[in-house]
ZABA-746764 format. One record per residue (C-alpha): residue number from 0; z, x, y. Coordinates in steps of 0.05 Angstrom, whole numbers, m for minus. Each point is the difference from the previous one (the first is absolute). Layout:
BEGIN
[NUM [Z X Y]];
...
END
This chain:
BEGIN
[0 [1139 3714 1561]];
[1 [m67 m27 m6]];
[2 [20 m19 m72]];
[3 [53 m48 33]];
[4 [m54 m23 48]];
[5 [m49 m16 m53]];
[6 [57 m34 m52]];
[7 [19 m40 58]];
[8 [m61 m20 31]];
[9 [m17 m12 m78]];
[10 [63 m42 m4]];
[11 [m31 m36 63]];
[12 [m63 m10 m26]];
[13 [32 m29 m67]];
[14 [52 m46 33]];
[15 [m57 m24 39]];
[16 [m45 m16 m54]];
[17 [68 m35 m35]];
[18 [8 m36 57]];
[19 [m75 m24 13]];
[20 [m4 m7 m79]];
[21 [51 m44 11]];
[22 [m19 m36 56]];
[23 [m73 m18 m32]];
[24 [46 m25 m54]];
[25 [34 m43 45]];
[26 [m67 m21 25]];
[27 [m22 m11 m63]];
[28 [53 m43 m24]];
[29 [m8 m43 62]];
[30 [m68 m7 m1]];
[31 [7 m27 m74]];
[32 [55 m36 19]];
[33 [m39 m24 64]];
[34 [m60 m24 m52]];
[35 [48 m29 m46]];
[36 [24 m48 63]];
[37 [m73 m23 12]];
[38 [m16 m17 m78]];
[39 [60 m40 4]];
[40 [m19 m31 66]];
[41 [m67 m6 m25]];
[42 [33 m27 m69]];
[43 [40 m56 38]];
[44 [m64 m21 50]];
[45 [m49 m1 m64]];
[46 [63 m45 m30]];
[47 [m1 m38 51]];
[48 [m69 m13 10]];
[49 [1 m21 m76]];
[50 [50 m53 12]];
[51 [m37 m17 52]];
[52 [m63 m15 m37]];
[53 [48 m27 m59]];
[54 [19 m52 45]];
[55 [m65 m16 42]];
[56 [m26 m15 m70]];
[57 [63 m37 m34]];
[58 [m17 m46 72]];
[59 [m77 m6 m20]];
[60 [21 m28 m67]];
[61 [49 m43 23]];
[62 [m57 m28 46]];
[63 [m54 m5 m55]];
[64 [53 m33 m48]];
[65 [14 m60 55]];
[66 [m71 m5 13]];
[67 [m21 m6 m68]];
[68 [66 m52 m10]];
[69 [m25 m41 53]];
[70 [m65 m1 m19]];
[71 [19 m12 m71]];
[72 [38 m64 21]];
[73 [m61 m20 46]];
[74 [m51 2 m58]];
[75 [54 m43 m41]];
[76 [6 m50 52]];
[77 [m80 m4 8]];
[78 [m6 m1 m65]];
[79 [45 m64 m12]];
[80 [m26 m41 64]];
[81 [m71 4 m32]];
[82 [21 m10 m71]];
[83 [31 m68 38]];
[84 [m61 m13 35]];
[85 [m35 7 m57]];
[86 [49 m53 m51]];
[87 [m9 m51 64]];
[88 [m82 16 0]];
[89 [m6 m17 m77]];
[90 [46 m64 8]];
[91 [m43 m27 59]];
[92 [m67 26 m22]];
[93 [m32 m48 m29]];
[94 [25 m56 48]];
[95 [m59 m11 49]];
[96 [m47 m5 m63]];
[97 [43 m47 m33]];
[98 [3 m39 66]];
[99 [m69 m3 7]];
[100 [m4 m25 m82]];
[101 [50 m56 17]];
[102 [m66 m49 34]];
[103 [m35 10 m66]];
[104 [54 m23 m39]];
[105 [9 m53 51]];
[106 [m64 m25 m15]];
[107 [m8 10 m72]];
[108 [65 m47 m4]];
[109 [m43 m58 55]];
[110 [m55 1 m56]];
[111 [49 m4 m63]];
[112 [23 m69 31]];
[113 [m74 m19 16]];
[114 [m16 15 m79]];
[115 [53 m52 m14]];
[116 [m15 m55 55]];
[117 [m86 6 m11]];
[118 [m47 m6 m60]];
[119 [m61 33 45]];
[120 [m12 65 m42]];
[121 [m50 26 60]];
[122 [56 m6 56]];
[123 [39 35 m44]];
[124 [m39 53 m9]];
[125 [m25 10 66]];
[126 [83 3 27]];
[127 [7 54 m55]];
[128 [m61 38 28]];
[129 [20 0 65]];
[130 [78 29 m15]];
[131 [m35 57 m48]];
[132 [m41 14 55]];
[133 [46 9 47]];
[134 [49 43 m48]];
[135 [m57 50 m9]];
[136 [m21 2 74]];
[137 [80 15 9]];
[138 [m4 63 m49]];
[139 [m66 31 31]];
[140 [34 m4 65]];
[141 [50 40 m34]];
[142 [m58 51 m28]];
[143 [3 m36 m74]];
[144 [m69 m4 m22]];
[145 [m33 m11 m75]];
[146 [m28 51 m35]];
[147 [m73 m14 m23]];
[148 [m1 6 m64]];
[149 [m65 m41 m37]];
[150 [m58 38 m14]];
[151 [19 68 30]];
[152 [11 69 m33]];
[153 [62 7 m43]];
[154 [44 35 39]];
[155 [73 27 m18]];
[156 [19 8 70]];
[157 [6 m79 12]];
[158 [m18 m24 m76]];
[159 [53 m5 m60]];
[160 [m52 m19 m52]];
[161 [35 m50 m59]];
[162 [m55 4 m49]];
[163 [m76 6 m11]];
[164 [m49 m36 m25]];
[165 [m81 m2 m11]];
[166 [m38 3 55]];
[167 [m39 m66 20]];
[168 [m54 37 43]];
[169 [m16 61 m8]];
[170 [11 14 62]];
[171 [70 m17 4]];
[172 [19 60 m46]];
[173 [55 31 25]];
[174 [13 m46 49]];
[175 [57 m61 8]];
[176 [m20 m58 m34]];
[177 [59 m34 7]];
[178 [61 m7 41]];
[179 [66 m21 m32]];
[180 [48 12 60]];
[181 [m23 14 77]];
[182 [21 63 28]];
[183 [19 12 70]];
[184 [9 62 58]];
[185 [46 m2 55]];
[186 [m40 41 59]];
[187 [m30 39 m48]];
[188 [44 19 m56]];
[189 [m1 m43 m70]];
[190 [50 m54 10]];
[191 [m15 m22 m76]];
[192 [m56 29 m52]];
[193 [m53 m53 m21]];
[194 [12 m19 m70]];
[195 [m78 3 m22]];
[196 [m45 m4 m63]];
[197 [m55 56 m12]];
[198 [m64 m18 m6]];
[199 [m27 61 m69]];
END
């Protein structure tokens, strides 16, 4: 009798363990099926928080693209307005100083026809003074100005020596003897080299 007791309360024991066996299994399962739910939840957010990001930056390049396009067309058009500016400079650059030539010519034409209509040389002279006069006070008022050149140091920076030749002094050695050609600098900066002879 006991036997029985024990085999059954054996047979309960076991058909408990079966069943909590199986019950942890069920637990089991739906725990792993409970964790595969969240990686695919977590799958589908991370997707779309990539598309998200795909299309945040497919929008940034889109907006860099126009900006550099406009910008692009901007530069163009600057460019072209001061390449125009520039053509329309050049043509009408020289126009007041050619203006301000035209008296001088004026005048060198008044003493042409005095040449012809007198024989005094001195008059003649003096008229041609007076309009070389005024032609060089027009180009220091436009900062032309001679370079001296006689006597002084040989110097390459506003010299282009043509030939040499014996010294008549001794002090003169090394030093311009002779100028063929002026030179001139406009505010500073050689306009024309002085075509000189060197004093050795």
């Amino acid at each position: 009798m006991t036997k029985k007791v024990n085999n059954k309360a054996e047979n309960k024991s076991k058909q408990k363990d079966t069943k909590s066996k199986k019950t942890a299994h069920k637990e089991e399962e739906k725990l792993v099926n409970e964790m595969h739910e969240d990686a695919k939840e977590e799958d589908a957010v991370s997707e779309e928080q990539e598309q998200d990001e795909l299309s945040l930056l497919k929008n940034t390049v889109e907006e860099y693209k126009d900006k550099y396009l406009r910008l692009s067309a901007e530069f163009d058009n600057y460019r072209r307005r001061t390449l125009n500016e520039k053509m329309e400079m050049t043509k009408t650059a020289g126009q007041d100083i050619l203006l301000n030539l035209l008296p001088v010519v004026d005048d060198f034409e008044r003493a042409m026809l005095s040449m012809k209509e007198t024989d005094d040389k001195e008059a003649i002279v003096n008229g041609i003074e007076l309009i070389y006069n005024k032609f060089r006070d027009f180009l220091s008022q436009r900062g032309v100005k001679e370079i001296d050149a006689m006597h002084t140091d040989f110097d390459t920076d506003l010299h282009e020596a043509l030939t040499k030749i014996p010294a008549p002094k001794k002090k003169l050695k090394g030093k311009v003897v002779d100028v063929i050609e002026k030179g001139y600098m406009l505010n500073d900066k050689v306009m024309r080299f002085s075509k000189v002879v060197i004093g050795e």
